[in-house]
C-alpha positions in Angstrom: 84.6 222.6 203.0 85.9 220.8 200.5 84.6 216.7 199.6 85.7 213.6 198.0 82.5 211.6 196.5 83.0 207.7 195.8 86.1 206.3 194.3 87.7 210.0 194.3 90.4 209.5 196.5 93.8 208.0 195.7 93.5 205.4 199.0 90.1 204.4 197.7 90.9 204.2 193.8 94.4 202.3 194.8 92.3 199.9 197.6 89.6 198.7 195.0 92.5 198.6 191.8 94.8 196.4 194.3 91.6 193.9 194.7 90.8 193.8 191.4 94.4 193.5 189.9 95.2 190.4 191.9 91.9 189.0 191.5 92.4 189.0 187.8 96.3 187.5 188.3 95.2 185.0 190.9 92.1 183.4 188.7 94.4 183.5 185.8 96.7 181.3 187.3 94.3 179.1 188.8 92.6 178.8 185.4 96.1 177.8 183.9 96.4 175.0 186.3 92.7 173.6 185.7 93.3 173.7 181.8 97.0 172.2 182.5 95.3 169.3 184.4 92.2 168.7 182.4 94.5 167.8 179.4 96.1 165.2 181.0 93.4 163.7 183.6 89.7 163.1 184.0 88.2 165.3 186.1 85.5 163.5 187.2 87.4 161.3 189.3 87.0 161.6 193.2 91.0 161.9 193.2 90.9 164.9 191.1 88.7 166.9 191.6 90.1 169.0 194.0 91.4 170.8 191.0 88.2 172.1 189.3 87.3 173.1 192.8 90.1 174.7 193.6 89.2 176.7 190.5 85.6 177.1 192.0 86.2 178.7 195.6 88.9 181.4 194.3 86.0 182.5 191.5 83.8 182.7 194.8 86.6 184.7 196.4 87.4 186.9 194.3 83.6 187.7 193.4 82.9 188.2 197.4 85.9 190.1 198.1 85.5 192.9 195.0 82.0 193.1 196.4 82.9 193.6 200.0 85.2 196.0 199.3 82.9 197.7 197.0 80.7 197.9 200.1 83.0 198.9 202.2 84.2 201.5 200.0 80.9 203.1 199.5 79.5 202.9 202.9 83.1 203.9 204.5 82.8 201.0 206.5 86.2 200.9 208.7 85.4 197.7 210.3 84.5 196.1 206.8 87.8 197.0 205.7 89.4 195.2 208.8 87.2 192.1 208.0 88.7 192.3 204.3 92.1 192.0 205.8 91.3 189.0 207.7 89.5 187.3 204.7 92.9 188.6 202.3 94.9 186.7 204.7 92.6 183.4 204.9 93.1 183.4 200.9 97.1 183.0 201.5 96.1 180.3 203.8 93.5 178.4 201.0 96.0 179.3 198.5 98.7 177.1 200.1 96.7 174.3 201.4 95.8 173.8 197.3 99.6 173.1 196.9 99.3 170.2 199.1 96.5 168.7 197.9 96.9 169.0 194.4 100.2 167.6 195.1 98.1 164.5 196.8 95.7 164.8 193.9 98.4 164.6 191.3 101.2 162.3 192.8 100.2 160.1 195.1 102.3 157.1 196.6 103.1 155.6 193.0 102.8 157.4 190.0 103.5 157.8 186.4 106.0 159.9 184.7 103.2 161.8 182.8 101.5 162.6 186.2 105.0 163.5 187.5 105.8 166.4 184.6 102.5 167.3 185.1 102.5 167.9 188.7 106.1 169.6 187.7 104.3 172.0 184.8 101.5 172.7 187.3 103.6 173.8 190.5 105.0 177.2 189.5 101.6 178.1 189.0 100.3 177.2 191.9 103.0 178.8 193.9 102.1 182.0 192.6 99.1 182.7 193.8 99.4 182.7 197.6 102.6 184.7 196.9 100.7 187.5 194.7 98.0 187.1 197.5 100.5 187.9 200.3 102.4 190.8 198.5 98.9 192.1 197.6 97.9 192.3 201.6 100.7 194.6 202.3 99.4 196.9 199.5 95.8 196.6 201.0 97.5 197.3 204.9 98.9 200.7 203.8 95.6 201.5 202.1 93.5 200.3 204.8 95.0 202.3 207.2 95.1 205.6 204.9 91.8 205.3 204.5 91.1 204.7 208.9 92.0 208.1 208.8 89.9 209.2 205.5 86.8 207.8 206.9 87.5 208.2 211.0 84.8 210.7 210.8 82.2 208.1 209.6 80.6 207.1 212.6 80.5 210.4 214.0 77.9 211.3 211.4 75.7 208.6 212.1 75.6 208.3 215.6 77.0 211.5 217.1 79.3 212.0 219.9 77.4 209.6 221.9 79.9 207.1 223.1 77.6 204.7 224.0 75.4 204.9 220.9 79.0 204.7 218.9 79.8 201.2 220.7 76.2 199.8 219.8 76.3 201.2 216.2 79.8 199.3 216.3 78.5 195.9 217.4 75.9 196.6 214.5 78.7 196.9 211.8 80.6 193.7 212.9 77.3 191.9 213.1 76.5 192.6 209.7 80.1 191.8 208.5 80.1 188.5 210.2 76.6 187.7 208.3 78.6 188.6 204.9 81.1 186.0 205.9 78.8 183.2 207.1 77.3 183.8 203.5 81.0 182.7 201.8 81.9 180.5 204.3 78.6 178.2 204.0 78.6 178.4 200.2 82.1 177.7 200.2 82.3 174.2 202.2 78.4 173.1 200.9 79.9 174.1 197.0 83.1 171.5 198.3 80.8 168.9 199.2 78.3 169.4 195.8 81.7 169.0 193.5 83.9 166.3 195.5 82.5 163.8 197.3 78.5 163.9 197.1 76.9 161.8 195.2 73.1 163.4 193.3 71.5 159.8 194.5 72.6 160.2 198.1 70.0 161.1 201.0 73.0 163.3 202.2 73.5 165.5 198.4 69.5 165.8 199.0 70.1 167.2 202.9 72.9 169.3 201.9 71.0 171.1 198.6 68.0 171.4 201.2 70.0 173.3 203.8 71.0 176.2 201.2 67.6 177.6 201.2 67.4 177.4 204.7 70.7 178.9 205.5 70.3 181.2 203.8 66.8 182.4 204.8 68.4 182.2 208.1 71.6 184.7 207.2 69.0 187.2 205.6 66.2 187.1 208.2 68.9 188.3 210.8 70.0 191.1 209.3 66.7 192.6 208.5 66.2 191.6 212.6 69.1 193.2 213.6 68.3 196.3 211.1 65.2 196.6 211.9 64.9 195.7 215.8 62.5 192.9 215.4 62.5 191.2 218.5 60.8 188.2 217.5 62.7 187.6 214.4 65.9 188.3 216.0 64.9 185.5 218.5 63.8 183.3 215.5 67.9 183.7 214.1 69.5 183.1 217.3 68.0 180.2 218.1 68.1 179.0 214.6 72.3 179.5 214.6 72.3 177.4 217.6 70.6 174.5 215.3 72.7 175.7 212.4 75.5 174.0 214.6 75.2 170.9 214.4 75.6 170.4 210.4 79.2 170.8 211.6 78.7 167.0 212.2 80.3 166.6 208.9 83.4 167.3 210.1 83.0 163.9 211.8 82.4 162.6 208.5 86.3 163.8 207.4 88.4 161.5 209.2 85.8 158.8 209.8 87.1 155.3 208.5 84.2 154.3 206.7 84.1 157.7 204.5 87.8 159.0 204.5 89.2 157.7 201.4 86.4 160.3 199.3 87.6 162.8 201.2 91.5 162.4 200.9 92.9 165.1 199.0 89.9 167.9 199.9 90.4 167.0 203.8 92.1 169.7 204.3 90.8 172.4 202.4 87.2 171.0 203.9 88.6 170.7 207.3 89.6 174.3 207.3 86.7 175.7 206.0 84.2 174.2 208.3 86.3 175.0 211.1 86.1 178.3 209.8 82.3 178.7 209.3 81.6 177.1 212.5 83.8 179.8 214.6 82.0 182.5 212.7 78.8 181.4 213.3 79.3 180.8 217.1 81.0 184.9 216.9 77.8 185.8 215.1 75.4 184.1 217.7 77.5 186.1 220.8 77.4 189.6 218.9 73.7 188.7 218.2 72.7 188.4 221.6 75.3 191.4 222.5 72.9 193.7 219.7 69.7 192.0 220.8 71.0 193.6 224.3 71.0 197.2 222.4 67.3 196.8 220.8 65.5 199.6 221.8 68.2 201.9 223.2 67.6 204.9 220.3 70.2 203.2 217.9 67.3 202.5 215.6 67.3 205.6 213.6 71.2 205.4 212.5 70.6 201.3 211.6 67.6 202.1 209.0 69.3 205.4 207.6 73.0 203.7 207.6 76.2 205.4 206.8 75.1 208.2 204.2 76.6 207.3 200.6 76.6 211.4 199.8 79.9 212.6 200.1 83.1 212.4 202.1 83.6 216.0 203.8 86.8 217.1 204.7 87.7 220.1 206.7 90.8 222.7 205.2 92.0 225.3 206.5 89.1 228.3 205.5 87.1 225.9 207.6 88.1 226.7 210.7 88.1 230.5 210.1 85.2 230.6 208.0 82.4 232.7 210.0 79.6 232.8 207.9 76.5 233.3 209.7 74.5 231.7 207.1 76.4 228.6 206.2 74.1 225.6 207.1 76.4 222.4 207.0 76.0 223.0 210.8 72.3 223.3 211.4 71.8 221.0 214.4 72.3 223.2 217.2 70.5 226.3 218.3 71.8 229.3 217.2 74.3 231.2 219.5 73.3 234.5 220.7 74.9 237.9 219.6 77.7 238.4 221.5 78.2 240.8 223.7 81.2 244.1 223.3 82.2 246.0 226.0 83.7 249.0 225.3 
């Protein structure tokens, strides 16, 4: 039997380099436009800066999504991988919202001519990036899919053939994943609000810096619950999501007359994310309770041990014919009796 340890295979060393090449393009050209703009503007304006968080969230992004697909990678997480796909595709989305509003942020109603070849130098840059984004998530399909096949045997060697342990150590995985993107999506709208609009002497900056450590408690606690099978804990996180809720009030604050204008040309991308975050959160409550369900149903073993990060065994041909009595990559079963000749 042969085996393919970490990084070995061609769809694994071609899904990671595929990341990590249009990371390095995207932030380069979103690092153009920031220096572009910071010649000619001050930053520090409400009106512009959309830009320097612009640069901001795709250096989150990028960060998150090499590490997810690291994970993924070395876990041969299938469903991780689909979850990458989804968050790939959310960057072409965030990618051309930016176009907009730096557009807004740039050349508003009246403006001058150096604002106008500015927003001129700026715009082939910014186009870019959602393109590179988009051509890079057909790369990542192909490779995503080569490697379904590469690690379809993953489960299986956790679980067994157990079909009903297989769906419960599958709820597991996406529960996990959607806790990985709760993580981005709350940083990503409460690192909007630090940069743009909030102001340090504000009773809502000092609620906003004083829900990270509480969100966050709140993300970790339920994946050690889940892990773990801590009933109380788990409890704890559900009903602690359901609170988490209603900082989506914000939203509100968006498109409310007294506190629009701040908000003008981050609405948007702010809109979008907390949108975002609040539909993942309310997925991760459901597939909470749906794992709470599964607490104490023998899945507990294959949670704490996890997908094995020893390698990736593939079956050739001298497999199947192979009859060694001694070999001992199968030495779960009970060994068969001597078979009987007639003759």
């Amino acid at each position: 039997m042969g085996y393919d340890t970490f990084l070995s295979t061609r769809a694994q060393q071609a899904f990671m380099a595929t990341i990590l090449i249009q990371g390095a393009v995207v932030l380069g050209m979103v690092a153009a436009v920031f220096a572009f703009v910071n010649e000619q503007v001050d930053l520090s304006k409400t009106q512009y800066k959309t830009v320097p968080c612009y640069l901001a969230l795709f250096i989150l992004a990028v960060i998150f999504e090499i590490f997810m697909a690291f994970d993924a990678l070395r876990l041969r997480n299938v469903i991780q991988l689909m979850g990458i796909l989804g968050f790939h595709l959310a960057l072409v989305v965030f990618a051309a919202i930016q176009v907009h509003e730096t557009k807004a942020a740039l050349v508003p109603g009246t403006t001058t001519v150096i604002l106008h070849h500015l927003w001129t130098k700026v715009f082939p840059f910014l186009v870019v990036s959602p393109v590179i984004i988009g051509v890079s998530w057909l790369s990542l399909l192909y490779w995503a899919r080569e490697l379904y096949f590469e690690f379809g045997w993953a489960i299986f060697h956790v679980v067994g053939a157990n079909p009903a342990l297989k769906t419960m150590y599958q709820f597991y995985q996406i529960m996990i994943c959607l806790l990985k993107f709760d993580f981005f999506c709350f940083v990503g709208v409460t690192m909007q609000l630090l940069i743009l609009v909030l102001q340090k002497n504000s009773a809502e900056f000092g609620l906003t810096v004083a829900a990270i450590p509480v969100v966050l408690i709140l993300l970790v606690g339920a994946g050690v619950a889940v892990q773990r099978e801590v009933k109380w804990l788990m409890s704890i996180s559900l009903l602690l999501m359901l609170v988490s809720e209603t900082y989506f009030y914000k939203l509100v604050r968006f498109y409310d007359p007294s506190s629009e204008e701040q908000y003008q040309t981050t609405r948007a991308t702010l809109t979008t994310f907390t949108i975002v975050a609040f539909l993942l959160l309310f997925a991760t409550f459901a597939v909470g309770l749906r794992c709470f369900a599964d607490f104490n149903k023998g899945l507990l073993p294959s949670k704490t041990h996890g997908q094995s990060k020893k390698p990736i065994y593939k079956l050739t041909k001298m497999d199947f014919i192979d009859d060694d009595p001694n070999d001992k990559r199968y030495n779960g079963g009970e060994q068969l009796a001597p078979r009987i000749s007639i003759e």
